[in-house]
N, C-alpha and C positions, 0 to 999 in steps of 0.2 A: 504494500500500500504506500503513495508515495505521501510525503510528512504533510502536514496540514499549509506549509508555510509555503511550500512550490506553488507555483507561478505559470501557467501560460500564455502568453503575450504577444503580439503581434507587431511587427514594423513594416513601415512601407516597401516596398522592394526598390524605389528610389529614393534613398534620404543620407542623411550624414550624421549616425551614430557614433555620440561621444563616448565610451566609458570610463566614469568617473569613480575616482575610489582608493585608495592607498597604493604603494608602493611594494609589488609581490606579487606571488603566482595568478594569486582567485582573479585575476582582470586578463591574463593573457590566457589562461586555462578557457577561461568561458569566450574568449575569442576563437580559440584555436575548434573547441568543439562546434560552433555555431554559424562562423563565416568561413569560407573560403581564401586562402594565404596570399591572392590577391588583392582581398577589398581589405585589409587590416595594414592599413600605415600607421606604423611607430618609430619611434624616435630614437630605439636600444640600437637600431646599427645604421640609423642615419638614410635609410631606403625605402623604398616601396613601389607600387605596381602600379605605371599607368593606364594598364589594358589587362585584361583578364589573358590575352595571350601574351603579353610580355615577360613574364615573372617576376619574382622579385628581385629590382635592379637599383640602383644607384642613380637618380635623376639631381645629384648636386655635391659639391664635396663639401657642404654646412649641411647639418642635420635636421633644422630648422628651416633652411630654404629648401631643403628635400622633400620635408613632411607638406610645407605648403604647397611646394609648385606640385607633388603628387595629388593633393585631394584637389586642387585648382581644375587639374587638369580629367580628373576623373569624374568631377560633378559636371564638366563641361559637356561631356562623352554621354551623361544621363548614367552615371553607375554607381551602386549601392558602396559607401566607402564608412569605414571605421575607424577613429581614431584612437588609438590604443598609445596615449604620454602621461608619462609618471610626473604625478604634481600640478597637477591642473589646475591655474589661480582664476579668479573671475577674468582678468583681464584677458588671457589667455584663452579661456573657452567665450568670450565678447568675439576676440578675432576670428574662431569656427563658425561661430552666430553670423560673422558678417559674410563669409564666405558660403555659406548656405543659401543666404538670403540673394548673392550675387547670382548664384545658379539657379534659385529658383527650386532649391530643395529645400524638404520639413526638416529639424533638426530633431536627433532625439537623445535622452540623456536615458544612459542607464549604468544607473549607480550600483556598484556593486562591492561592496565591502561585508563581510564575515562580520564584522565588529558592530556592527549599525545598530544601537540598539535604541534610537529615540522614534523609530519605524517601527509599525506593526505590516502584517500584513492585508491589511486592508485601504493601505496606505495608495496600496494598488487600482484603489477606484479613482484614485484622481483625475486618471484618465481623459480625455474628451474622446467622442463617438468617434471621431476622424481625424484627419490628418490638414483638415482645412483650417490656415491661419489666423480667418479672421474666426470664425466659430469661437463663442466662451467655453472656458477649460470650466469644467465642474471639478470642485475644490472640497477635501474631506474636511471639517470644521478640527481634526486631533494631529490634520498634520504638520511635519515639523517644522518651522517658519524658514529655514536652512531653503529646504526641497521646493516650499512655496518658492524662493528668491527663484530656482534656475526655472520655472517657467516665466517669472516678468525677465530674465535672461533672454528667452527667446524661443526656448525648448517648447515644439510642440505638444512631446509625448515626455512624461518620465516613469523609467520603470523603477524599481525599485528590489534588489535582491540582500535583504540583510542579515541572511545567515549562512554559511558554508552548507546546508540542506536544499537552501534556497538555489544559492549557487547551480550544486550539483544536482536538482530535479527539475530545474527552468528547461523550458521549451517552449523553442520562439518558431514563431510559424513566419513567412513573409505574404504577404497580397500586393496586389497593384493600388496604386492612389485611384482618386476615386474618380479624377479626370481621365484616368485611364482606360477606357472602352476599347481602344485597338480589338480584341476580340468579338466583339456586337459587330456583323459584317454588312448590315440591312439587309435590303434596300431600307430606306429611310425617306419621309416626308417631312419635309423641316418648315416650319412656319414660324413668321416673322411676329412682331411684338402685337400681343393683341389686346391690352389695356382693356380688360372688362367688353370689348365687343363680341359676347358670346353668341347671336345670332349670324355673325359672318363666320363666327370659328363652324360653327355645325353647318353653315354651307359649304366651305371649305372640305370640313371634311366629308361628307357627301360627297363633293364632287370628285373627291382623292380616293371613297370607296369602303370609307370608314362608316359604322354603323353607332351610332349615339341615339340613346333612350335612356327615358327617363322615367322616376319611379318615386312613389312615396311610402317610407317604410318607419313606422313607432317614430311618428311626425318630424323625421327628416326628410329632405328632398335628396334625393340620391341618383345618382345617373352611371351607363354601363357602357363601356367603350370598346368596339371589337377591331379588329386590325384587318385589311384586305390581304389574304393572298402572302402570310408573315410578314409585312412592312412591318415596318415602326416609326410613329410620330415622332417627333421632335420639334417641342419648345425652346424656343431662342431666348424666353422670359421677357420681361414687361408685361408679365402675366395679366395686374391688377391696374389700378386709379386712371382715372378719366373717363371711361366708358362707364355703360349704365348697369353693367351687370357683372361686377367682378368677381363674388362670392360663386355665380354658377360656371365662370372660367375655372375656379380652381378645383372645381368639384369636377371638370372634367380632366383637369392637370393629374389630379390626384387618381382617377378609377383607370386614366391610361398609366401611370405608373404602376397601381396597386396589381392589374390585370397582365401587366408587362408587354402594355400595348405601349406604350409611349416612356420618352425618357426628357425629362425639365430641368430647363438648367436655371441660375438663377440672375435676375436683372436690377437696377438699380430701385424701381418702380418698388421691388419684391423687399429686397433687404430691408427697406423702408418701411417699409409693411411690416415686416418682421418685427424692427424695431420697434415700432407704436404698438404692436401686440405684447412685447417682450417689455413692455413700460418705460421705455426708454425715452431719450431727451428728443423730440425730432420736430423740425420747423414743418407746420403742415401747412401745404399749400390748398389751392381749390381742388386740385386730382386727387387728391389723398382723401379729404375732405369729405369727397365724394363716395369716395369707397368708404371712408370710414360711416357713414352715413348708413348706407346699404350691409356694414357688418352688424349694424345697431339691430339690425332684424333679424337677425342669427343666432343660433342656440349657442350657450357657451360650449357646451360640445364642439358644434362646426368651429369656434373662433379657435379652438387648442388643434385641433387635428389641424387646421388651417397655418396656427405659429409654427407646430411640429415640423408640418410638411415643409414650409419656406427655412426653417431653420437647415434641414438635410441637403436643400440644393446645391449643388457643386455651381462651382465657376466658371468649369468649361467641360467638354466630352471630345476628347480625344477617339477618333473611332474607324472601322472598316482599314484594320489591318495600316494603321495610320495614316490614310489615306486622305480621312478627312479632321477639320476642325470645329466645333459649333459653338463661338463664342458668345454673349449679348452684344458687345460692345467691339468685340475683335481683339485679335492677339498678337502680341511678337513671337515671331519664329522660337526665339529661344525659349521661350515661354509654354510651347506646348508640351501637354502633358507630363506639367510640373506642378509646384506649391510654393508657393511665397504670398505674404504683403502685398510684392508689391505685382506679381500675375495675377491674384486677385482683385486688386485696382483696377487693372488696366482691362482686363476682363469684363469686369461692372460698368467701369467708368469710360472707358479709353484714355484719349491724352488728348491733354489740350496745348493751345502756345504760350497761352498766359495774357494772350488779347482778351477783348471783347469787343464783338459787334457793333454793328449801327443797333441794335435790338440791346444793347447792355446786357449780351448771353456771351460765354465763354466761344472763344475761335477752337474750334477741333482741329486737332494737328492731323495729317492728313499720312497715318499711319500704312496706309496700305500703298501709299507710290514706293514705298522703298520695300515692301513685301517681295519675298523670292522664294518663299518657301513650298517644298515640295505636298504639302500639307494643303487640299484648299481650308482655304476657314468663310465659313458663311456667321453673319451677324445679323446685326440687327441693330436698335439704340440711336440710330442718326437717322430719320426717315426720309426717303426722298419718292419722286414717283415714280420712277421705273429702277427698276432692279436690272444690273447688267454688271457683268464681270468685268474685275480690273484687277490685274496681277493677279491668278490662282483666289482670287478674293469677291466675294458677293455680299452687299447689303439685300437685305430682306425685307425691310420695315419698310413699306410704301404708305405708312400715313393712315390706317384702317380709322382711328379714333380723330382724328384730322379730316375726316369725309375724303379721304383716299382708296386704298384695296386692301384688302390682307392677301399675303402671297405667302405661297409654299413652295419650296425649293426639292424638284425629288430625286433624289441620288442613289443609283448613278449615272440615272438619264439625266440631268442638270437642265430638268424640263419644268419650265416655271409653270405653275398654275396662280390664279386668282380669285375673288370676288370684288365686287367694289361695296365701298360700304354703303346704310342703308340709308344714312346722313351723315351731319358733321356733329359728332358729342362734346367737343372741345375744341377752342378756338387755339392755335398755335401764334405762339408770337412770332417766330422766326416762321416766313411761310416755306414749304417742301421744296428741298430743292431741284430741279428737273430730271437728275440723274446725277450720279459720282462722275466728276471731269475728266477725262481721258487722260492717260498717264503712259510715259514710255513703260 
């Protein structure tokens, strides 16, 4: 029977695991059984592995420029790296924090010391669900103020091994992040942001082939989503505010994920959401306003499954054998099918120049002229009226809640479909603009 205090635990199969912990075997022991003598850079002979086919080699004759330019180079690559140095000060695990964050990998700490004794092992719930950055860590009210410090450090994940039992009964499993779909191959119907206009989403998807009904069950309204032919939906997010009917957008967000007809990712519109659900601080405008209006008629039941659900949504879905990318707002290359701050910014947000308008709205930096990636990425979040590729790149959002269309993008025919909408639900300040401008 294994002892009560063993541990199974998971990390991402792309991140950058610290092991922190004293001076001696238990930190290279539980390396040697767990990783591969590739992904473990240490500092005891000044080397390490840039490549899983290179071996363990010598990339510096400073042992400290070794250990860096090797994990530099291997987060760059997208490969699971370990850092196994004795004596770990804050400032020193700050510099891995930073270097994480430049690749766009989650950090994780796992501490591992025999001697631990201000840890139990329940310590282990600290956890958060995922590997996504911005997501709140759920915090055990008995842990030790020490372990609290290395998550406001930066650590996504920390585990926690504090007995030689522990040690030697841990088993770590690896999964993919959760941007990582590469294996979801479709076909897939990707639709652009649809802000509460749930009457064009259900023409839409009718016309795509998809079957949506509706039902009332122990007085909630509930609805059933079937998929054509194994497609699979995909939401771009802007799920909710503006439009008249957000609450039954999400009720269909929700029955294509629950039924694994669809897959949602999350938008700026949505976190926002979140937020005001989650009690948080957030400036509400009239589109918010509105929705929040329309949640005021919903059972508290529907508002928690609803927080729930926007809480899980990922940033981006990397997918079809990497082929494609589905971001809200759009991605940088290096950025796919990673985790960081700041790829989920840019994901949400995109980027801007730091102008503003004749409208006194932020100028969007025009992210996709210097796009070259092999990856296409379709988006969505800047709405124009026609959808037309530019560099390996598609905006989605042609303005549905704007008295524009909702459009769906179907991959891997890259065969647009539409609806127009059924009015205008929301005046835009900045009017649509014709198309994305033509780019070498």
């Amino acid at each position: 029977m294994r002892p009560p205090e063993a541990i199974d635990f998971e990390i991402p199969d792309f991140s950058l695991i610290v092991l922190i912990g004293p001076t001696g075997l238990a930190k290279s022991t539980f390396a040697t059984r767990w990783f591969r003598p590739a992904e473990v850079v240490s500092s005891n002979d000044g080397a390490g592995a840039v490549s899983e086919s290179d071996g363990r080699q010598p990339v510096s004759t400073n042992a400290s420029d070794a250990v860096h330019d090797t994990v530099e180079k291997r987060l760059r690559d997208r490969q699971l790296t370990v850092i196994d140095v004795a004596n770990l000060s804050a400032s020193e695990r700050k510099q891995w924090i930073e270097i994480a964050h430049r690749w766009h990998a989650p950090a994780v700490a796992i501490v591992v010391d025999p001697d631990l004794k201000v840890c139990t092992a329940r310590d282990s719930d600290w956890i958060s669900r995922d590997f996504d950055p911005v997501v709140p860590q759920r915090t055990g009210s008995e842990m030790h103020e020490g372990l609290r410090g290395l998550q406001r450090e930066g650590f996504r994940r920390v585990w926690i091994l504090p007995s030689a039992a522990a040690i030697d009964e841990a088993r770590v499993a690896r999964r993919p992040l959760r941007t990582d779909k590469r294996g979801e191959p479709g076909p897939f119907d990707i639709i652009g942001d649809v802000h509460g206009c749930v009457a064009e989403l259900e023409s839409l998807l009718e016309r795509l082939g998809y079957k949506v009904s509706w039902e009332s069950a122990a007085g909630e309204r509930q609805v059933r989503v079937v998929s054509p032919l194994g497609r699979k939906l995909v939401l771009v997010g802007d799920l909710v505010d503006r439009g008249p009917r957000s609450p039954d957008v999400l009720r269909i967000a929700m029955a294509a994920v629950e039924s694994a007809a669809g897959l949602v990712i999350q938008g700026n519109h949505d976190n926002k959401l979140w937020r005001w659900l989650d009690g948080r601080n957030v400036k509400i405008g009239p589109g918010l306003q509105e929705c929040i209006n329309q949640l005021s008629r919903e059972t508290d039941a529907f508002k928690a499954k609803s927080k729930a659900f926007l809480y899980e949504l990922p940033s981006h879905y990397w997918l079809d054998a990497g082929r494609l990318t589905v971001a809200h707002a759009g991605l940088k290359e290096e950025m796919i099918g990673r985790c960081s701050p700041a790829e989920r910014g840019f994901a949400l947000y995109g980027q801007t120049s730091g102008e503003l308008d004749e409208f006194g709205l932020p100028v969007r930096a025009d992210w996709a002229a210097g796009y070259r990636g092999a990856a296409a990425i379709v988006y969505g979040h800047t709405p124009v009226l026609e959808a037309e590729w530019v560099n390996n790149t598609i905006c989605i959002d042609t303005g549905c809640v704007f008295g524009g269309k909702l459009t769906a993008l179907r991959w891997p025919e890259k065969q647009l479909v539409s609806v127009p909408a059924a009015r205008t639900y929301f005046r835009s300040v900045r009017p649509l603009a014709p198309r994305a401008p033509p780019r070498a």
